[in-house]
Backbone as numpy.savetxt, mean C-alpha at the origin, in Angstrom:
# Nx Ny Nz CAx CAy CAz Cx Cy Cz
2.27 8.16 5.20 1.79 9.10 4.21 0.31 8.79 3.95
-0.45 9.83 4.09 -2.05 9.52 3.92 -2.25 9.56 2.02
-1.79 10.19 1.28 -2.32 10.55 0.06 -0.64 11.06 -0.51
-0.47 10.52 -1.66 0.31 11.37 -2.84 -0.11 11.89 -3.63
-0.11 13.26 -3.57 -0.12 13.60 -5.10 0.94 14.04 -6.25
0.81 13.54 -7.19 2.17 13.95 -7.96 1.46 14.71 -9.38
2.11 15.73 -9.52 1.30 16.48 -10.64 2.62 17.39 -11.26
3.78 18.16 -10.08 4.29 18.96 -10.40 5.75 18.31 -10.87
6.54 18.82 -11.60 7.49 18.09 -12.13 8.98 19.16 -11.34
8.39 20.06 -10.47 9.90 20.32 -9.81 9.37 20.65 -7.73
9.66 20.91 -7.51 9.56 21.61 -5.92 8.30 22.69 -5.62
7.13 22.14 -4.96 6.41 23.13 -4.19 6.58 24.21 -3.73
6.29 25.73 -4.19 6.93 26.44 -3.59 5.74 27.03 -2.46
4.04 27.16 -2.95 3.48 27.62 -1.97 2.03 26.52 -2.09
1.41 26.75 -0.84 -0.32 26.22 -1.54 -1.13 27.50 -0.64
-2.40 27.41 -1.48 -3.54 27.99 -0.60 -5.21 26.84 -1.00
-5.82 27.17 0.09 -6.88 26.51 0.26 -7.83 27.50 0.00
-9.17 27.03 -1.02 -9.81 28.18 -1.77 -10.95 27.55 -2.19
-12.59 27.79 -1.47 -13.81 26.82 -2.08 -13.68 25.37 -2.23
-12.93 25.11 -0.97 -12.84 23.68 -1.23 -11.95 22.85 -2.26
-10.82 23.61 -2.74 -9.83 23.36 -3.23 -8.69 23.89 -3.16
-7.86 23.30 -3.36 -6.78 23.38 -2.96 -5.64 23.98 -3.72
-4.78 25.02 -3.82 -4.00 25.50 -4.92 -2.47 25.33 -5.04
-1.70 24.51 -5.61 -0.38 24.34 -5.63 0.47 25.38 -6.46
1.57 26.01 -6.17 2.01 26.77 -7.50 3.81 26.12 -7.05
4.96 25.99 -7.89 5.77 25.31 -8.04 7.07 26.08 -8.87
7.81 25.17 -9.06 9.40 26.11 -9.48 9.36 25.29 -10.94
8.12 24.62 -11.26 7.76 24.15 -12.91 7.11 25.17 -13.63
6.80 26.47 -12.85 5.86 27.86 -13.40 4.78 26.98 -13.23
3.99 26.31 -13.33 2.74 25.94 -12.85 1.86 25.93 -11.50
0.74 26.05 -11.59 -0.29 26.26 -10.40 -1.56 24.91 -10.87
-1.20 24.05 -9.71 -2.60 23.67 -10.19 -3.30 23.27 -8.81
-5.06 23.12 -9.52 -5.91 22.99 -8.97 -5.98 21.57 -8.25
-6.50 20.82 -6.83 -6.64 19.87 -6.75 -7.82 19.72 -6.09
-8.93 18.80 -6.04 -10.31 18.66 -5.95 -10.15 17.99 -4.56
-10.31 18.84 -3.38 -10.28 18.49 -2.08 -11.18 17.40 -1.86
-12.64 17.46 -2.73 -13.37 16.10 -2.24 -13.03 15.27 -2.63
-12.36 14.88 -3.81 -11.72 13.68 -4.75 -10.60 13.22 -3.91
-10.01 14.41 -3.38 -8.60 13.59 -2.44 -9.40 12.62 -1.20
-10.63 13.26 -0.50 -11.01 12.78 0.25 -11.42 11.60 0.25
-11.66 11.00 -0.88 -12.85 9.93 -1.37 -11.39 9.30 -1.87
-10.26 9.63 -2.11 -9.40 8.64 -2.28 -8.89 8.12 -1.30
-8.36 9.13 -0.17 -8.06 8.62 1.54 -8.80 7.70 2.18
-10.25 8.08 1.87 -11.10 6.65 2.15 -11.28 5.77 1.62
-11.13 5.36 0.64 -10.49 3.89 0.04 -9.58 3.39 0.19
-8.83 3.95 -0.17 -7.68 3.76 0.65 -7.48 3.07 2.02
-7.81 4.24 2.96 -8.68 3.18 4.38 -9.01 1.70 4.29
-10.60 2.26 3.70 -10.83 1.01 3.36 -10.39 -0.75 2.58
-9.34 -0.45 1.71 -8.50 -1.50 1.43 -7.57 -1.71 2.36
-7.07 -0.49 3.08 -5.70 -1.11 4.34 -6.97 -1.94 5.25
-8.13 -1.78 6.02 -8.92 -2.78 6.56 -9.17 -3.91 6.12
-9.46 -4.37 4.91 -9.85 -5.48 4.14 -8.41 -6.03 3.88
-7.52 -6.12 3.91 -6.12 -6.59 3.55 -5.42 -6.74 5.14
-6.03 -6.17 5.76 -5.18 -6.53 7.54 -6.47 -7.92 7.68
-7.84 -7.81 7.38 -8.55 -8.74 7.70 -8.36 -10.09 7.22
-7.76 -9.59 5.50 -6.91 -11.18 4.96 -6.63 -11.96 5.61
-5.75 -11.00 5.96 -4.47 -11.28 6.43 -4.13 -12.54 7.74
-5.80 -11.68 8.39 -5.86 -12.28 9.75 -6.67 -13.60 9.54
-7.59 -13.45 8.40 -8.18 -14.76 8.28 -7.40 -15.94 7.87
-6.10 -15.70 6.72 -5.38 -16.27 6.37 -4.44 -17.33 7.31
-3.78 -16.54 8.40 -3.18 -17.04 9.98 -3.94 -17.57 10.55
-5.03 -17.38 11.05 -6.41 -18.03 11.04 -6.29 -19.24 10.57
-6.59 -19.58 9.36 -7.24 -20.74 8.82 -5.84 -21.81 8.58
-4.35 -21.05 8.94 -3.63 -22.16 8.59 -3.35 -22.56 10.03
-3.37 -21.79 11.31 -3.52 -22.16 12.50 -4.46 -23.24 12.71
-6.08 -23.13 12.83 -7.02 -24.16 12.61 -6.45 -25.62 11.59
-6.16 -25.16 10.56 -5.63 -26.59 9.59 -4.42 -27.08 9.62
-3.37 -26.61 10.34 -2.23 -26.84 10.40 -1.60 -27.03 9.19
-1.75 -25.89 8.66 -0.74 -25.64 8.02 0.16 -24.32 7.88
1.30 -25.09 7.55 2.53 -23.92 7.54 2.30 -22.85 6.35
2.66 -21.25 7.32 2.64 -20.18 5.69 3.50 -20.46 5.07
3.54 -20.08 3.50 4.52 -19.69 2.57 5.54 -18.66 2.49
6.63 -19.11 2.46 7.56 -17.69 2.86 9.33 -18.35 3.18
10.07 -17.32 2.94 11.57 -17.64 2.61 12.44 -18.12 3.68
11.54 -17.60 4.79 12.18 -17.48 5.87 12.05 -19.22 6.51
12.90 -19.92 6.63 12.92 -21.51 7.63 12.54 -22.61 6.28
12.08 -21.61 5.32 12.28 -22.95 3.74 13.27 -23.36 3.54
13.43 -24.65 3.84 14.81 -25.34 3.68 14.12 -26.49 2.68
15.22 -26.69 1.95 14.83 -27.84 0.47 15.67 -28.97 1.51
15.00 -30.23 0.67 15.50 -31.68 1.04 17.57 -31.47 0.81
18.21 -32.10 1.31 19.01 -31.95 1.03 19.62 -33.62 1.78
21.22 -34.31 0.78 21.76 -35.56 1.32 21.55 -36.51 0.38
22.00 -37.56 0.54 21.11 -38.62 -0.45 20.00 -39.59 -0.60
19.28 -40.20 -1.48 18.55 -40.64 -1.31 18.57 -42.07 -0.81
17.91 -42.17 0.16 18.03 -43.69 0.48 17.30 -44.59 -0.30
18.01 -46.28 0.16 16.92 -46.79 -1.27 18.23 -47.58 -1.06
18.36 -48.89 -1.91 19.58 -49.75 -2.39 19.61 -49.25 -3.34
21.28 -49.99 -3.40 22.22 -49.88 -4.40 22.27 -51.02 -5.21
């Protein structure tokens, strides 16, 4: 999904595209307007945070590869388990 918008509170029934905006009308009796450049400028941020969060991501694997260390995560976390050695 590139963009949600949520505005209408029942089922889309038509749209038209009109000066660069966009027209919804719905089975809520409402029609509304949506600001085609505003959607645009949200898709690209959007973008832009899915890039910066895959790059984390990669630096993150990265730097525990180089330092050896293990990620955090549920999967192969096993707690100490048995007793403790030591005298009695």
């Amino acid at each position: 999904m590139i963009e949600e918008l949520t505005g209408h509170e029942n089922g889309v029934t038509c749209l038209e595209f009109a000066n660069r905006e966009l027209f919804s009308g719905s089975f809520d009796h409402y029609i509304i307007c949506w600001d085609l450049p505003e959607i645009e400028k949200r898709i690209h941020e959007r973008s832009l945070m899915r890039e910066e969060d895959i790059l984390s991501r990669r630096m993150e694997l990265d730097y525990s590869i180089v330092h050896g260390k293990k990620r955090k995560g549920k999967k192969g976390a096993k707690g100490k388990k048995g007793k403790k050695k030591g005298k009695k």
